[in-house]
KEKE-3310 file (N, C-alpha, C; in steps of 0.2 Angstrom, whole numbers, plus 5000, padded with zeros to 4 digits):
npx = (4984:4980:4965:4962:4951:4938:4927:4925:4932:4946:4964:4967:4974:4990:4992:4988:4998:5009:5011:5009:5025:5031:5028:5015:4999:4985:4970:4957:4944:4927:4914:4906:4905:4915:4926:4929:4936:4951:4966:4971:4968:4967:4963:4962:4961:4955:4948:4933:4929:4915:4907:4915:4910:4898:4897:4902:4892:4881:4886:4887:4899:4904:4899:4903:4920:4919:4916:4925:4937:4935:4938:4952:4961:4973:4970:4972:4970:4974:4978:4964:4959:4962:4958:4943:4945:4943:4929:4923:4920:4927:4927:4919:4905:4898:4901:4898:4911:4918:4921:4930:4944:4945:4942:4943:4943:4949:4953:4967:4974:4976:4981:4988:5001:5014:5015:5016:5017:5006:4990:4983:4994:5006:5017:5034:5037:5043:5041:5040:5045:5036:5042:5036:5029:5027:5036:5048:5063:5067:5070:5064:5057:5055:5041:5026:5013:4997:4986:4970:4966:4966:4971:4966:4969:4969:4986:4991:4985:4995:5008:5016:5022:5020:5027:5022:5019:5013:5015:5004:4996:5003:5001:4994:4989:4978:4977:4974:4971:4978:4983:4987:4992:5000:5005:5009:5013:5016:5028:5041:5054:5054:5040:5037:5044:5036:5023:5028:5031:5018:5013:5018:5013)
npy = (4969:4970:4960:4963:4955:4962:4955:4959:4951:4951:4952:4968:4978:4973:4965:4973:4983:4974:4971:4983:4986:4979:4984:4983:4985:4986:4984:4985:4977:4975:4977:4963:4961:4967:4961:4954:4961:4960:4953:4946:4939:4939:4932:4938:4933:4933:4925:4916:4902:4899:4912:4920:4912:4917:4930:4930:4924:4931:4944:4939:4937:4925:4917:4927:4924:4912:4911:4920:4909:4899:4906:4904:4914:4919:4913:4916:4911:4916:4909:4910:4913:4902:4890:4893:4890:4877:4862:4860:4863:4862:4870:4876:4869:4862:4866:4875:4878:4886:4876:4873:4865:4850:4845:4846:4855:4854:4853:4855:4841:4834:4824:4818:4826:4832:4834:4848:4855:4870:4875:4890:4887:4897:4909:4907:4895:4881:4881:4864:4861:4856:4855:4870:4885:4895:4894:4897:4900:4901:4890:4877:4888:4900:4904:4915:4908:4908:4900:4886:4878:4866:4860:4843:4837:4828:4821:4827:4841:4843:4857:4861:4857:4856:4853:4854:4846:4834:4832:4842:4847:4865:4872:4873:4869:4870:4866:4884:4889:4894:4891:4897:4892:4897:4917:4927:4939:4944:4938:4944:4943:4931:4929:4941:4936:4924:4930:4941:4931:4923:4935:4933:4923)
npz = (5001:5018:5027:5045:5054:5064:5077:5089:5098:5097:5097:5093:5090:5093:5082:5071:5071:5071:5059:5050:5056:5047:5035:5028:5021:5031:5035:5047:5051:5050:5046:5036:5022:5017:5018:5006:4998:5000:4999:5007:5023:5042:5056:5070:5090:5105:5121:5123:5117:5112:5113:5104:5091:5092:5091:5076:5069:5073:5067:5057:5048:5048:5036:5029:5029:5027:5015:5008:5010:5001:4988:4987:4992:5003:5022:5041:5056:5073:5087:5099:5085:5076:5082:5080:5067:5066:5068:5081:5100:5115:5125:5142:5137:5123:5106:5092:5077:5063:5054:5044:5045:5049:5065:5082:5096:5110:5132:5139:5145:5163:5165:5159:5160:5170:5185:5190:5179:5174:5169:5162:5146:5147:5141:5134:5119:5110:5093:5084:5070:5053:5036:5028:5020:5027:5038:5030:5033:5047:5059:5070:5079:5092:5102:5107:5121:5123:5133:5138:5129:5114:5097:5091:5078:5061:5057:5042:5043:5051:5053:5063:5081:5097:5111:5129:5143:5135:5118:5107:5093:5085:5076:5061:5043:5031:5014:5008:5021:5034:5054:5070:5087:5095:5097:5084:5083:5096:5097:5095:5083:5080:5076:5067:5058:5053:5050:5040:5029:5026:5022:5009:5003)
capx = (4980:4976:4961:4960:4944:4935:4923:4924:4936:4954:4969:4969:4980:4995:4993:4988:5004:5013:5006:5012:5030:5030:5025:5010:4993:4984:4963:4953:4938:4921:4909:4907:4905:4920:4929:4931:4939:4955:4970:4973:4964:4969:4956:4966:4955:4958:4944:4933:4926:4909:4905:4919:4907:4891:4898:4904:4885:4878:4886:4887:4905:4906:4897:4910:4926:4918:4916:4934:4940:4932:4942:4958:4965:4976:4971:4976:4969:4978:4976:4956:4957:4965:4949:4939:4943:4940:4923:4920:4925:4923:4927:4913:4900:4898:4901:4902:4916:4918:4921:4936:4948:4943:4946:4943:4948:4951:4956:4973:4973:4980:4983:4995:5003:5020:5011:5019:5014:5000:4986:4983:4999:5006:5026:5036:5040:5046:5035:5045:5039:5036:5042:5031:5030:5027:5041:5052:5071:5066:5067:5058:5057:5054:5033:5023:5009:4993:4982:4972:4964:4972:4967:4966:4966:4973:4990:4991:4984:4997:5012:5021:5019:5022:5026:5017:5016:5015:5015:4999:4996:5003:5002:4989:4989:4975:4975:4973:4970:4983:4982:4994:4991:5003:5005:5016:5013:5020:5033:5047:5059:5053:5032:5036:5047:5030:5018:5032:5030:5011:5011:5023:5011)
capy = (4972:4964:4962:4960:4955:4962:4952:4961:4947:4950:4956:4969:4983:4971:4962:4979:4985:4970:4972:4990:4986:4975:4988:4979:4987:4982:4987:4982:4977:4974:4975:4955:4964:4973:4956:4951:4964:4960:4948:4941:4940:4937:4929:4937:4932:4932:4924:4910:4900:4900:4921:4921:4910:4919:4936:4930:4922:4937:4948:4939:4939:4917:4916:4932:4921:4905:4914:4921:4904:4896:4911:4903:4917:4914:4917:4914:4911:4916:4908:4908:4912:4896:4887:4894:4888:4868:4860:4862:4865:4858:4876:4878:4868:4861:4875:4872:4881:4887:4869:4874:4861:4845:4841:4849:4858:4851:4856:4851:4834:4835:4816:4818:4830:4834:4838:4855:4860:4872:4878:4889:4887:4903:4908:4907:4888:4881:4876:4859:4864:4853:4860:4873:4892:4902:4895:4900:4906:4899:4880:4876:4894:4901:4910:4916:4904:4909:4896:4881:4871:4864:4858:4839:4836:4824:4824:4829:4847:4849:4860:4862:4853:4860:4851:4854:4839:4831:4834:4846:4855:4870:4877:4869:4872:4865:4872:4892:4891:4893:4894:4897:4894:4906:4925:4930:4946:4947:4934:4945:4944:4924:4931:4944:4933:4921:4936:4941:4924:4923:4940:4934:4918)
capz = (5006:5023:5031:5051:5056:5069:5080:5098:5104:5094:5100:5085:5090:5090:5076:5065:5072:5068:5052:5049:5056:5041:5030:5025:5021:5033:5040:5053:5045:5056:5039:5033:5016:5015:5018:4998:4996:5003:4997:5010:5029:5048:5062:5078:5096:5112:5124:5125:5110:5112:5111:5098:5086:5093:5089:5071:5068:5073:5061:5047:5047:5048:5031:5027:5032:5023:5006:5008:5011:4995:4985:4988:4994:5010:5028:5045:5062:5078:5096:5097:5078:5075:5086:5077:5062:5066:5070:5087:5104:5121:5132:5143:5136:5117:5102:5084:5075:5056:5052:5039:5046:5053:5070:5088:5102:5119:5136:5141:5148:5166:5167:5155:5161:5173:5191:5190:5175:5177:5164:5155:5146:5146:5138:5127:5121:5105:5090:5079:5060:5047:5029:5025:5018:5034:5042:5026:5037:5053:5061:5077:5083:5098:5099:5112:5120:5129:5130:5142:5125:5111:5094:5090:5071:5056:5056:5036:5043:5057:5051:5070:5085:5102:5120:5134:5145:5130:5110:5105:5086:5087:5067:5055:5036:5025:5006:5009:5026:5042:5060:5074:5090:5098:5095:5079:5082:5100:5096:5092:5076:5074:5074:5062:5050:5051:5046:5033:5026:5025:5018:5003:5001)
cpx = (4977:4970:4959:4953:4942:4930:4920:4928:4943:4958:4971:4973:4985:4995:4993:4996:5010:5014:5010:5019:5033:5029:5019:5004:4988:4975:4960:4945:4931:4914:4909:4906:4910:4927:4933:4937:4950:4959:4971:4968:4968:4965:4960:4957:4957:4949:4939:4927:4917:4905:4909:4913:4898:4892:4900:4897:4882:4877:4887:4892:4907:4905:4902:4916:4922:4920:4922:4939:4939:4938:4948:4962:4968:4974:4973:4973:4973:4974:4967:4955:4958:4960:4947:4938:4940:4933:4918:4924:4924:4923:4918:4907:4901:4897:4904:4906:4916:4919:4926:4940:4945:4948:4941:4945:4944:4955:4965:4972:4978:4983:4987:5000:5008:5015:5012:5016:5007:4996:4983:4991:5002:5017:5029:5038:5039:5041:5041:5041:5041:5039:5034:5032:5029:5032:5049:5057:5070:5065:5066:5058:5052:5046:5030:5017:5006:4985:4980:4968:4967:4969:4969:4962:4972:4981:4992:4989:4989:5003:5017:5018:5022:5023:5026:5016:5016:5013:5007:5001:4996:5001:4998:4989:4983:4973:4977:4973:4977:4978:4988:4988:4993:5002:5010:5016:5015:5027:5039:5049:5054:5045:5032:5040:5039:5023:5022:5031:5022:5009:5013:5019:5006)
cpy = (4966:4965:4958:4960:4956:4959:4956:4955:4946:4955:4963:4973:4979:4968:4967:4981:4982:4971:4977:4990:4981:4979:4987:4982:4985:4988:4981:4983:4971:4973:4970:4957:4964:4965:4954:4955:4965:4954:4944:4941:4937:4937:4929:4934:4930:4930:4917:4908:4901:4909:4923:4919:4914:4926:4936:4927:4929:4944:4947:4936:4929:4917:4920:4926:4914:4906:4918:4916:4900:4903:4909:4907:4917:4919:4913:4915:4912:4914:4908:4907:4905:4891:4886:4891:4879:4868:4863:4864:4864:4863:4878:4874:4863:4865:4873:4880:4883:4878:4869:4871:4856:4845:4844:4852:4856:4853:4851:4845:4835:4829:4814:4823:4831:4837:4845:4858:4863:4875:4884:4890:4892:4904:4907:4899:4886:4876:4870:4859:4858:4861:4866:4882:4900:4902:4895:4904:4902:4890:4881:4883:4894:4906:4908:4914:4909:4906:4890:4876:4872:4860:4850:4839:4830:4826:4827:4837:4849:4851:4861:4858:4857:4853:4853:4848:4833:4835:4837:4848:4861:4875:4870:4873:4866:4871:4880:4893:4890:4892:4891:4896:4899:4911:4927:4934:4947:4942:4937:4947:4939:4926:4934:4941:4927:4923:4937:4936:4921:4929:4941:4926:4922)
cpz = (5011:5024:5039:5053:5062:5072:5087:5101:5099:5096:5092:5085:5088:5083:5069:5066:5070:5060:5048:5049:5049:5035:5023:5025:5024:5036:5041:5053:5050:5051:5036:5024:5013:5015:5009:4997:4998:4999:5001:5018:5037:5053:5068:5083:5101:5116:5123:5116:5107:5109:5106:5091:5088:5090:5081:5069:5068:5069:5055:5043:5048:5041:5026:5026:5025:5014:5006:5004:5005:4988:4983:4990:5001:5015:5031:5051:5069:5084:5093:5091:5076:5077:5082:5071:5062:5070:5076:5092:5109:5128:5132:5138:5127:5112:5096:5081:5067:5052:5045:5038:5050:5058:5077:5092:5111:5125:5137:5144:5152:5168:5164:5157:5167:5180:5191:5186:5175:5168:5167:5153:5142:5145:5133:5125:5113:5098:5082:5074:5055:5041:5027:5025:5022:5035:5038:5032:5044:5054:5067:5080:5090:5097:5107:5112:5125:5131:5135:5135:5118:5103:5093:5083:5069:5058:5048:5038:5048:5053:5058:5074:5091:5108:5126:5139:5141:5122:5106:5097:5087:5079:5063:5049:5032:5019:5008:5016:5030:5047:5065:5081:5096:5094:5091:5081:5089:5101:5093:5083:5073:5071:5069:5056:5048:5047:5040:5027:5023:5021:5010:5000:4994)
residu = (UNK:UNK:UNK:UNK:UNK:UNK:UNK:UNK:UNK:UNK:UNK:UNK:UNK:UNK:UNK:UNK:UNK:UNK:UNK:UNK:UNK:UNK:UNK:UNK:UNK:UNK:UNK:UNK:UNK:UNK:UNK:UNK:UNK:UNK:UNK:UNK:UNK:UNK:UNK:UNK:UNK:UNK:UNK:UNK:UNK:UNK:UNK:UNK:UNK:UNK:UNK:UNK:UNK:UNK:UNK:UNK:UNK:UNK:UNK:UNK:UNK:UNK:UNK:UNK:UNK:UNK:UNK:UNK:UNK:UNK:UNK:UNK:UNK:UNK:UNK:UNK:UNK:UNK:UNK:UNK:UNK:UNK:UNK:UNK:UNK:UNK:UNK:UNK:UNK:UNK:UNK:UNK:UNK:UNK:UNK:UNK:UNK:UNK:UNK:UNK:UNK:UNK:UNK:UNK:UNK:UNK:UNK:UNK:UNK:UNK:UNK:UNK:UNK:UNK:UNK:UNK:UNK:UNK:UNK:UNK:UNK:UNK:UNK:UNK:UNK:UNK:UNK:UNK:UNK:UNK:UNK:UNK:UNK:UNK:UNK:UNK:UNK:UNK:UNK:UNK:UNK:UNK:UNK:UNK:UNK:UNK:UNK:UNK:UNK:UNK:UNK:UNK:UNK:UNK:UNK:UNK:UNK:UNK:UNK:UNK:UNK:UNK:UNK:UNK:UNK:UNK:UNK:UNK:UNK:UNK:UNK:UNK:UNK:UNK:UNK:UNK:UNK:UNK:UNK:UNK:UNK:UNK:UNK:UNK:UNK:UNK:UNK:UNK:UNK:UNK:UNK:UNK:UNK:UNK:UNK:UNK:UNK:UNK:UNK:UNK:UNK)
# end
C-alpha cells in the first residue's frame, strides 16, 4: 500500500494515476496519523519551498514523514518533494527543510551557465545513474524536468546527475529514503519503470 501525501502543494492526480496504471494500491492521505499505515510513501510537490514546509508543520504531517522515515520503510520525494527532504533552502528567503538528507537547495547559478539557457529549467533531459535499484532496466533515461533550484549535497547521497549548464543532482538515495528531481509520473515508459522499481523495493 502506498501512501501519497497530501499537503496542498503535490501534483497528486498524476502521481495517483501513475500509481494505478501500475496497478499499485495507492491513497491520497492528508491525515499525519494515517501515514504509518502504509508500506511504503510518496512526497509529490509542486511550488515553492517555503509554504510546502509551512503547510507540513502545520499539520503535523513533517513529524508524520520523520516517524515513517525512522521505520525503514521506503519513500520518495518528487520535484519540491525531493527539496524538501534536505536541510534547507535558499527559494525566497532562508527555509529549513525535513533535514532527512544532508545538504541544500540552491538557485541555478547563471554565471555558470550557457547565456541561452534560461531558468526555470523546464523539459525533458537525461539523468546519468549511478548503480542503484530504482533504475533497475534503464541506463541514463530520459525524465521530465521542471525546476529553477537544485539540490547540492554529499556525493555518497547522489544516485543521478543531470546537466544543465552544468552537472547538478538529480536522484539522491540515502538508506530508505529517495528523491527525484524530475517527474516519474509524467515521464512516460522511463517514470513509470522508476515507480515500478521503488514499488518492488
Amino acid at each position: 500500500m502506498i501512501g501519497i501525501i497530501d499537503y496542498n502543494m503535490g501534483n497528486l492526480a498524476s502521481v495517483y494515476n501513475a500509481c494505478h496504471l501500475l496497478d499499485a494500491h495507492a491513497d491520497i492521505v492528508k491525515d499525519p496519523e494515517k501515514l504509518k499505515n502504509y508500506d511504503r510513501i510518496i512526497l509529490p510537490g509542486v511550488g515553492a519551498f517555503g509554504d510546502a514546509m509551512e503547510h507540513l508543520n502545520e499539520t503535523g504531517m513533517n513529524k508524520a514523514i520523520h516517524e515513517f522515515a525512522q521505520t525503514g520503510k521506503p519513500m520518495i520525494g518528487i520535484c519540491l518533494g525531493m527539496q524538501l527532504l534536505f536541510n534547507n533552502s535558499e527559494e525566497f528567503g532562508e527555509h529549513k527543510g525535513l533535514g532527512l538528507i544532508d545538504g541544500e537547495i540552491v538557485r541555478f547559478n547563471k554565471s555558470k551557465m550557457h547565456e541561452d539557457s534560461k531558468i526555470p529549467h523546464m523539459g525533458w533531459n537525461t539523468i546519468i545513474t549511478k548503480t542503484n535499484q530504482l533504475f533497475n532496466g534503464l541506463e541514463n533515461p530520459y525524465l521530465y524536468f521542471v525546476h529553477s533550484y537544485h539540490a547540492q549535497t554529499h556525493d555518497r547521497n547522489v544516485i543521478g546527475y543531470t546537466e544543465y549548464g552544468y552537472k547538478f543532482a538529480s536522484a539522491v538515495n540515502k538508506d530508505n529514503i529517495y528523491g527525484f528531481q524530475p517527474h516519474p509520473e509524467k515521464s512516460h515508459d522511463n517514470g513509470l519503470r522508476i515507480l515500478k522499481n521503488f514499488m518492488a523495493i
